[in-house]
N, C-alpha and C positions, 0 to 999 in steps of 0.2 A: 205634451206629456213628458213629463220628466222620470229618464229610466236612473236606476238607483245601480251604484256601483255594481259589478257582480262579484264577489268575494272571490278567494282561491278554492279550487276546485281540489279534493282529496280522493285519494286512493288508497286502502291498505294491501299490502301482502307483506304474506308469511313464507321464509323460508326455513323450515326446521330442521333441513341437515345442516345448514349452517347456524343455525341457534340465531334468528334474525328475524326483525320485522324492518319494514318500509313502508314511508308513508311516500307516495307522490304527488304533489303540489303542483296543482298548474295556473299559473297566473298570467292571462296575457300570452306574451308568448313565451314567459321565463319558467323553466320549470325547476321546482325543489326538490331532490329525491334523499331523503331523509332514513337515516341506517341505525338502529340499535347497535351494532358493531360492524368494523370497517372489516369485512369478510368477502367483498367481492372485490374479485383481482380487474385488472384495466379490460382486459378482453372480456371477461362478464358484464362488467358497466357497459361496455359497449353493445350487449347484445340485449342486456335488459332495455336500453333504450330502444333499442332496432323493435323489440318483441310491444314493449309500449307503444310504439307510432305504428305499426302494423295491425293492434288492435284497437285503435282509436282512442286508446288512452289521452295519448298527447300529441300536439301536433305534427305533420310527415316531417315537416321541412327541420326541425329538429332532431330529427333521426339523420337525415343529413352535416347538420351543423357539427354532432358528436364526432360522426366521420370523417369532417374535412379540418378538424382544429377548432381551438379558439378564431374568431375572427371578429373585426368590428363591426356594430351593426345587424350581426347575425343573433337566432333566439340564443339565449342560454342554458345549461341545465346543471345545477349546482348540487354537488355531491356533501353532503354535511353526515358528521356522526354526532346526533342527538336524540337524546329519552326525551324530553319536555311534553311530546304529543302524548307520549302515553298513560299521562298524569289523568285520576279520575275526577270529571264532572262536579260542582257542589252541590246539585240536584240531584244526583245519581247517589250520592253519596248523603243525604238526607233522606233521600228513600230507602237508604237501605238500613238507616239507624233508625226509621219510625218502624220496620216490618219487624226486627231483630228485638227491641222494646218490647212489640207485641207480643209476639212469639214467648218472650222469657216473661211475660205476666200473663197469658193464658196457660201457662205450664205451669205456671206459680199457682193460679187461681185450681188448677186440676188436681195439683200435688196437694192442695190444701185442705178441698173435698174430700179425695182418697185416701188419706190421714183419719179425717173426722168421721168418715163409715167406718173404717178399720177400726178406732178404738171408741165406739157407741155400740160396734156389737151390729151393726146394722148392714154387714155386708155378705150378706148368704144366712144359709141356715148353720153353718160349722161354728159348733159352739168348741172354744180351746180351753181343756184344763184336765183335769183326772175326773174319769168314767166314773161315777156311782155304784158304787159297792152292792151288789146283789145280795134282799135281804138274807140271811142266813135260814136254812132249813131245818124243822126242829122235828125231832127225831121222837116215835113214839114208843 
């Protein structure tokens, strides 16, 4: 039986005081950590990754590798500032033009109705116009 590649494994987080998302990419044993803006100084990288391998994010021995340098041979983990990931689906994004379509032709169709009672006279009993003049009383 033949096992089929297994692609890169993702992760998001949000940092909101720093106005930041991260995706982490684990591939193998290389991992991507990918920055909407370059907002973490050296000693935060290094402790994000410590906080990642300690919850089984990404592999220990990577948590390691951060710590002892670049080295040959050893895993990687590649710090990049890129939006690309956060680009929307074209399925996601056809769904959301067929709900939006509807929407504004079901409201059309209801505007359209409510229109047509409104000037037929056919929406309640409130007739709009000047009250009928009570006939005049004649004096004996």
């Amino acid at each position: 039986m033949n096992a089929l590649p297994k692609g890169p494994e993702h992760f998001d987080f949000n940092f909101p005081e720093l106005d930041t998302l991260v995706r982490v990419e684990v591939q193998e044993s290389d991992v991507t950590i990918r920055m909407t803006r370059d907002s973490f100084s050296p000693r935060r990288k290094r402790s994000f990754v410590h906080e990642l391998a300690s919850e089984g994010f990404i592999p220990e021995d990577l948590d390691w590798a951060t710590l002892m340098g670049p080295s040959w041979g050893r895993p990687k983990v590649r710090w990049t500032v890129d939006t690309s990931w956060l680009q929307i689906d074209d399925s996601v994004r056809e769904t959301s033009r067929r709900l939006v379509l509807g929407l504004f032709s079901a409201s059309g169709l209801m505007l359209a109705v409510l229109m047509a009672l409104v000037f037929t006279g056919h929406l309640g009993n409130v007739r709009v116009g000047t009250p009928p003049t009570p006939p005049a009383a004649h004096a004996p």
